[in-house]
C-alpha positions as CSV (number, residue, x, y, z in Angstrom):
1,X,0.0,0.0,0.0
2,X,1.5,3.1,-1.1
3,X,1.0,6.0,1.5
4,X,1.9,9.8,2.3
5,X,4.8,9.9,4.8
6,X,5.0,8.4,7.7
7,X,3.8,10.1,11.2
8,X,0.3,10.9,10.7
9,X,-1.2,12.7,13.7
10,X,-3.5,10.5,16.4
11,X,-1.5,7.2,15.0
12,X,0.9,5.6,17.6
13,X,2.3,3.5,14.9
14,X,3.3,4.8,11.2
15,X,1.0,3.8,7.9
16,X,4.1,1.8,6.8
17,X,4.2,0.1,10.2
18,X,0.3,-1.0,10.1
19,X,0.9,-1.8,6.3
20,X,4.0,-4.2,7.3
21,X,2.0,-5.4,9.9
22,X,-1.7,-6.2,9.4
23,X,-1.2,-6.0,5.4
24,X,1.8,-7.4,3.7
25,X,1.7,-11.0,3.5
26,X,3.6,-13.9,2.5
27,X,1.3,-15.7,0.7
28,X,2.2,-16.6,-3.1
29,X,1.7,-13.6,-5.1
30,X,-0.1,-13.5,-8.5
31,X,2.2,-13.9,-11.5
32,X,0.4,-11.2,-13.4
33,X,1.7,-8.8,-10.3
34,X,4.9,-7.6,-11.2
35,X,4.8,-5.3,-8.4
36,X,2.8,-5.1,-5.7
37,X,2.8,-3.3,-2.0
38,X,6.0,-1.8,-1.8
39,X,6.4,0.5,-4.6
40,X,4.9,3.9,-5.5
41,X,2.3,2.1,-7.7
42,X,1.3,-1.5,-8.6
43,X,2.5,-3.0,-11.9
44,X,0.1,-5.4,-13.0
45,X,0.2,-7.4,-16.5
46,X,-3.5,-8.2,-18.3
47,X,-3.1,-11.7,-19.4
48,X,-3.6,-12.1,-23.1
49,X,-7.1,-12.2,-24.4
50,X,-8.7,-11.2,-21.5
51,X,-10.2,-7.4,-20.7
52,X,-9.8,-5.8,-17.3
53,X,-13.4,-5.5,-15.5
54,X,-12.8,-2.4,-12.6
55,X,-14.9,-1.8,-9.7
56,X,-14.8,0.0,-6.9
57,X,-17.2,0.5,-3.8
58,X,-17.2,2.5,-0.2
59,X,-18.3,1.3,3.0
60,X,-19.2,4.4,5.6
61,X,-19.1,3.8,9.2
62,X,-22.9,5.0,10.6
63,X,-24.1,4.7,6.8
64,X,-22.7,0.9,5.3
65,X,-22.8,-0.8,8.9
66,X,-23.6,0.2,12.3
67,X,-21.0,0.8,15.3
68,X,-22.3,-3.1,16.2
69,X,-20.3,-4.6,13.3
70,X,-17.8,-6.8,14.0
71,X,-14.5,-5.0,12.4
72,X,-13.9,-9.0,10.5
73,X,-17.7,-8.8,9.0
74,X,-16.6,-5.1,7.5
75,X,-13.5,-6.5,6.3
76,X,-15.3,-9.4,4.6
77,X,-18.0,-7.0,3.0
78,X,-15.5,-4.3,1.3
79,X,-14.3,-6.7,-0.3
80,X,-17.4,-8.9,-1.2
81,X,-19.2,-6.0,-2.0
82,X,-16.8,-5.0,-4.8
83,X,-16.5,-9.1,-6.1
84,X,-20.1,-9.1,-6.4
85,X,-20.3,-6.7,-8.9
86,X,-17.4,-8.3,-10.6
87,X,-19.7,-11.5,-10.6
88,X,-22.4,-9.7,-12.6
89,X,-20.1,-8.9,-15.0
90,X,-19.1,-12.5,-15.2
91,X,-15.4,-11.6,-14.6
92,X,-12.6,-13.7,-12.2
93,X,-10.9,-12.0,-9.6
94,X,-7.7,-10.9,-9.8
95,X,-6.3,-8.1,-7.5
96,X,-7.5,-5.5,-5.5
97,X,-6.4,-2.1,-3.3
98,X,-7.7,-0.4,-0.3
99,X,-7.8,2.8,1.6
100,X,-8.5,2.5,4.9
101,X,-9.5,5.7,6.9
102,X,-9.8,4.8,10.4
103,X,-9.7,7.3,13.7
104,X,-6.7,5.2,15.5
105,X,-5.0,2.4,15.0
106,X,-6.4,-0.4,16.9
107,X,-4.4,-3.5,16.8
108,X,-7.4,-5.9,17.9
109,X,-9.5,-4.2,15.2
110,X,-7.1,-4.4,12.5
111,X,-6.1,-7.8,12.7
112,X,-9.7,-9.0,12.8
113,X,-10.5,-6.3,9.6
114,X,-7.2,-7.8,8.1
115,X,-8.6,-11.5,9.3
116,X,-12.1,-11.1,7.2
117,X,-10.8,-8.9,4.2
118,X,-7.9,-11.9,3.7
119,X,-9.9,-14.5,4.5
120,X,-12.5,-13.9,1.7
121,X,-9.9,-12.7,-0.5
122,X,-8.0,-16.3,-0.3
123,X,-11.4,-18.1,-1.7
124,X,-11.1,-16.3,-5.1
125,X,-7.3,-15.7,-5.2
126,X,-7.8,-12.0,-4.7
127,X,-3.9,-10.2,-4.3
128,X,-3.8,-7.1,-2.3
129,X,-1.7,-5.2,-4.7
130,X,-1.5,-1.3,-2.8
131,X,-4.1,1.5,-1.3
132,X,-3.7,4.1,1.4
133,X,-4.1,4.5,5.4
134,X,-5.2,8.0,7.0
135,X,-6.6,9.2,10.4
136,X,-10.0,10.1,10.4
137,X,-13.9,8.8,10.6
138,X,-14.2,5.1,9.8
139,X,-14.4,4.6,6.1
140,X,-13.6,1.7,3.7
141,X,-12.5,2.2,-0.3
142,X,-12.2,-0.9,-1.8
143,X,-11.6,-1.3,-5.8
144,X,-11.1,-4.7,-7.5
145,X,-10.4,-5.9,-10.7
146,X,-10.9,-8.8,-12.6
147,X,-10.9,-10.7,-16.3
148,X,-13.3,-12.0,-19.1
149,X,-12.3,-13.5,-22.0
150,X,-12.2,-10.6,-24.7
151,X,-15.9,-10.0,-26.0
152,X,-17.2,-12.1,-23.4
153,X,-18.4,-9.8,-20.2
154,X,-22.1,-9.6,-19.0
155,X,-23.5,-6.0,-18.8
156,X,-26.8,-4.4,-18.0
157,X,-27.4,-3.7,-21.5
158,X,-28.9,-6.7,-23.5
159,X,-32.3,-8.1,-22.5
160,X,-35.0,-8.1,-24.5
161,X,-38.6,-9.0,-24.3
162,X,-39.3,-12.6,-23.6
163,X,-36.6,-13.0,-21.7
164,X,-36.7,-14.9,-18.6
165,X,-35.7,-13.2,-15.3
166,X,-33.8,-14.9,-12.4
167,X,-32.4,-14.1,-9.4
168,X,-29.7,-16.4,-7.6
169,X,-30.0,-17.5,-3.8
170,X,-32.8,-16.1,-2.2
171,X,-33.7,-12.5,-0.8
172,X,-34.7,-10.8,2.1
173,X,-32.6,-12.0,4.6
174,X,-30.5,-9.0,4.9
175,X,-33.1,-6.1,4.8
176,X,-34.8,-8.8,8.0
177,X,-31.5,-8.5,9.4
178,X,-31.7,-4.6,9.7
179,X,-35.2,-4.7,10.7
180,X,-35.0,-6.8,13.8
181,X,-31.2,-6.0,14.8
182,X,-31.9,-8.2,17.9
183,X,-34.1,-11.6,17.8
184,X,-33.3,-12.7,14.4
185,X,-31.8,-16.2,13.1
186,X,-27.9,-16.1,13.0
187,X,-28.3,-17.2,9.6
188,X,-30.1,-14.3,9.0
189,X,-27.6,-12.1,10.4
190,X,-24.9,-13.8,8.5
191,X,-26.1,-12.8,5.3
192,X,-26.2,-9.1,6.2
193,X,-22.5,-8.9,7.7
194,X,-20.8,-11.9,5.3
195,X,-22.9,-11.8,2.0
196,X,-21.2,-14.4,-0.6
197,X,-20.3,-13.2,-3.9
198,X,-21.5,-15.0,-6.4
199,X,-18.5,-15.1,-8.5
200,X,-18.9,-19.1,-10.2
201,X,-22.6,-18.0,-11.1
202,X,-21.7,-15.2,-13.0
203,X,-18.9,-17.3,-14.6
204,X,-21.9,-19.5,-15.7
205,X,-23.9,-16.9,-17.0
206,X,-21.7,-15.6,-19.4
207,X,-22.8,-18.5,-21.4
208,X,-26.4,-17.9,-20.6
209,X,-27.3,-14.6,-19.4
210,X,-28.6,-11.6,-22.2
211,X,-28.1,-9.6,-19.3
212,X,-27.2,-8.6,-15.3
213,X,-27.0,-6.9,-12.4
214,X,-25.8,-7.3,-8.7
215,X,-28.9,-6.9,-5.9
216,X,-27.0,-4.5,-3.7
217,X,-29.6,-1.5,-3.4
218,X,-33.1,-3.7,-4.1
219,X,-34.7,-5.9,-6.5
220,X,-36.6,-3.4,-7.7
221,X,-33.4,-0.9,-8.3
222,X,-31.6,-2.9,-9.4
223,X,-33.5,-4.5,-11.9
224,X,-34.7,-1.1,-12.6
225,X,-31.6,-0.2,-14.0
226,X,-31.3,-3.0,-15.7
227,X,-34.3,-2.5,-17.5
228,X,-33.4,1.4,-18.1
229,X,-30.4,-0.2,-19.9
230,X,-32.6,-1.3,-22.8
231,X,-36.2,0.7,-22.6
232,X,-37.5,-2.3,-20.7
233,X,-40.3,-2.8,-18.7
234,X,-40.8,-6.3,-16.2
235,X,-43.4,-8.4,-15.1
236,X,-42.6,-10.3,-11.5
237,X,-44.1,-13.2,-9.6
238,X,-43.9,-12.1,-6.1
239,X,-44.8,-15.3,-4.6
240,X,-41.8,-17.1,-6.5
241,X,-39.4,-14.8,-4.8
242,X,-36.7,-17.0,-3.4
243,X,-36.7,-16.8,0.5
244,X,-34.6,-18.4,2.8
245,X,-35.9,-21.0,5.8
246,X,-34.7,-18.8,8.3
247,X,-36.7,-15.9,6.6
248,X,-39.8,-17.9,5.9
249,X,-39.7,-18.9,10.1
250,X,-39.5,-15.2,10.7
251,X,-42.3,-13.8,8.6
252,X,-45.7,-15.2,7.4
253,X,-47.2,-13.9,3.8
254,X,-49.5,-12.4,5.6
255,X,-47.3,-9.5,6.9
256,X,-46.2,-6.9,3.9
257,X,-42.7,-7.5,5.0
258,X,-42.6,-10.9,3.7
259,X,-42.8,-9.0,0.0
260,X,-41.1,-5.5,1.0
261,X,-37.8,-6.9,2.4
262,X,-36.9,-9.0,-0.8
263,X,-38.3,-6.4,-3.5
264,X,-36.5,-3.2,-2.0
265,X,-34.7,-4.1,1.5
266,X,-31.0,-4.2,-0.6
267,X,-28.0,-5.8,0.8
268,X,-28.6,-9.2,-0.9
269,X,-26.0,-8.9,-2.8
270,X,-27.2,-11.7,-5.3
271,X,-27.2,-11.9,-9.0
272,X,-30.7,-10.5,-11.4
273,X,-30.2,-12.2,-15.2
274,X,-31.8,-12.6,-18.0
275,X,-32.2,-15.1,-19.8
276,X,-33.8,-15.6,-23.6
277,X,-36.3,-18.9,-23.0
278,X,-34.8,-20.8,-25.7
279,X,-31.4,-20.7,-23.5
280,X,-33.0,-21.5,-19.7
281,X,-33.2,-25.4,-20.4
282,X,-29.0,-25.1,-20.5
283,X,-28.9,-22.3,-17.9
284,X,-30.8,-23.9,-14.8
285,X,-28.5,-27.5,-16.1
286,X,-25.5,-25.5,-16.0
287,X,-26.2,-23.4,-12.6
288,X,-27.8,-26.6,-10.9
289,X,-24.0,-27.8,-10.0
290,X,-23.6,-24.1,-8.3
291,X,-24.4,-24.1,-4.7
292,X,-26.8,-20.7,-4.7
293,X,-29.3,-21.8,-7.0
294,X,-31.5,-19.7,-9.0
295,X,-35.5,-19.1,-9.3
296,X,-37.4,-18.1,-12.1
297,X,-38.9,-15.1,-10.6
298,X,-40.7,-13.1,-13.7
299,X,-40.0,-12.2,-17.7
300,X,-39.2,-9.1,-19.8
301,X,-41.7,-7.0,-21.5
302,X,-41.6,-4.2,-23.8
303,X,-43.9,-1.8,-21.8
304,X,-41.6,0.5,-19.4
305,X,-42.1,-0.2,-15.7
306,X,-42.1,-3.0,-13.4
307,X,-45.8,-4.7,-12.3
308,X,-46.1,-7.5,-9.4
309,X,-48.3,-9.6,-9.3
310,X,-49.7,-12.5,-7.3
311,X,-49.7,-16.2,-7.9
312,X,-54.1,-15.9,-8.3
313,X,-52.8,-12.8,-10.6
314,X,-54.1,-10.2,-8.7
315,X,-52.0,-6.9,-8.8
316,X,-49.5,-6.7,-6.1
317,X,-48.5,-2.9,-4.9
318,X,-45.7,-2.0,-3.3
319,X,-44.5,1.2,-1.7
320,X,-40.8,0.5,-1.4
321,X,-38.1,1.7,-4.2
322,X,-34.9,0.4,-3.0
323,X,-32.0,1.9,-1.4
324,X,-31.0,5.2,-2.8
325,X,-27.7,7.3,-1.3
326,X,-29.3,10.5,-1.8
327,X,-32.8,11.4,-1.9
């Protein structure tokens, strides 16, 4: 990580001396990094045939996660986060850097950030390749990078009426999770503070998928942008909705909740797709050896906007839009 010099104010050790410590490891490094933490910059080397996917995401103490979070479930999510948008794309992790802004330098904090952020990192062979440490309010910058074989990426852009759409997992369990901060399943929980990208999906669906997206701010966002993409509009089955046991024990369909959380609660952090019905036969074959799953959930049409409805096909309304940074 490549930071200003040392002896920032309120820090009792230097950047370079939390960087040596909590940061630089001695794991085997990539062999497309030529350079790594260290140096003024990374040098990294795009293998052939392959196009760099770039993403980069922010997690705000008091806005991302509550002052509850444990510091390895933050660590975990700036980096999952960032791979799940990577995994709509249908791209493979490669390498990623991050700033860490953070009012002292608490060893017991930082080894158990370092613990999650590594720990998720090993499963997809993700390399720490630089980033920056300063004083100040808790903050997480994460930005990570990843490859598709040239011409071969998923984007937003791409559906067309007809098309199936699917959703990976199930939803809900995170917006629950945020609801009832105390009472709720640990499995519940789990999903809010350790959400699993879905990286071999969207290696999958590259072969499949006319289009994508990552749930992070709603169903109902985020396939909302996804249908902006083209001059879309959907039709969704609200009872087919993927929800998990633990949600399911929680909430009956009798309570709005049971339909709010997964349309618009966020956090899911789960794949939206779209699939042309010729190609869903070979899609659900291929993504039945993936461990998430994935539920037929509604289809494309032509008509802008989005309209739920129930499984007796009465019209379901909904007031919820989906998480929004600034309204």
């Amino acid at each position: 990580m490549n930071g200003p010099p040392a002896g920032e104010p309120g820090m009792s050790e230097t950047e370079f001396e939390i960087i040596r410590r909590y940061f630089v490891r001695e794991v085997p490094a990539r062999r497309d990094v030529i350079a790594g933490i260290g140096d003024d910059a990374a040098i990294l080397q795009v293998p052939a045939g392959r196009e760099l996917v770039v993403c980069m995401d922010t997690l705000v103490a008091g806005v991302h996660f509550s002052a509850a979070t444990s510091a390895a479930a933050i660590g975990h999510k700036a980096l999952a986060v960032n791979l799940s948008d990577l995994a709509a794309m249908g791209a493979e992790p490669a390498w990623a850097t991050l700033s860490l802004t953070m009012p002292e330098d608490d060893p017991d904090w930082l080894g158990r950030f370092a613990q999650g952020f590594f720990s998720l990192a090993d499963d997809y062979r993700v390399q720490l390749v630089g980033g920056d440490i300063a004083r100040g309010p808790l903050a997480v910058t994460v930005q990570a990078h990843g490859f598709v074989p040239a011409g071969r990426v998923t984007r937003r852009r791409g559906a067309r009426p007809g098309d199936r759409i699917y959703v990976t997992g199930t939803l809900g369990d995170a917006g629950l999770a945020l609801q009832r901060p105390e009472g709720v399943a640990a499995a519940v929980r789990q999903r809010l503070d350790f959400p699993q990208p879905r990286i071999r999906a969207g290696l999958v669906l590259r072969d499949h998928a006319s289009a994508a997206i990552d749930v992070s701010d709603g169903l109902l966002a985020d396939l909302g942008h996804l249908l902006e993409a083209d001059a879309l509009g959907a039709n969704l089955e609200v009872d087919r909705l993927p929800r998990s046991a633990a949600f399911r024990a929680s909430l009956t369909d009798r309570n709005p909740l049971f339909y709010d959380l997964p349309l618009g609660a966020g956090d899911d952090y789960e794949l939206c797709f779209t699939v042309p019905g010729a190609r869903c036969a070979a899609m659900e074959a291929a993504l039945a050896g993936v461990a998430c799953g994935c539920t037929r959930i509604g289809v494309i049409e032509a008509a802008a906007g989005i309209r739920c409805h129930r499984q007796d096909g009465s019209t379901y309304h909904t007031a919820v839009s989906g998480y929004q940074h600034f309204r």
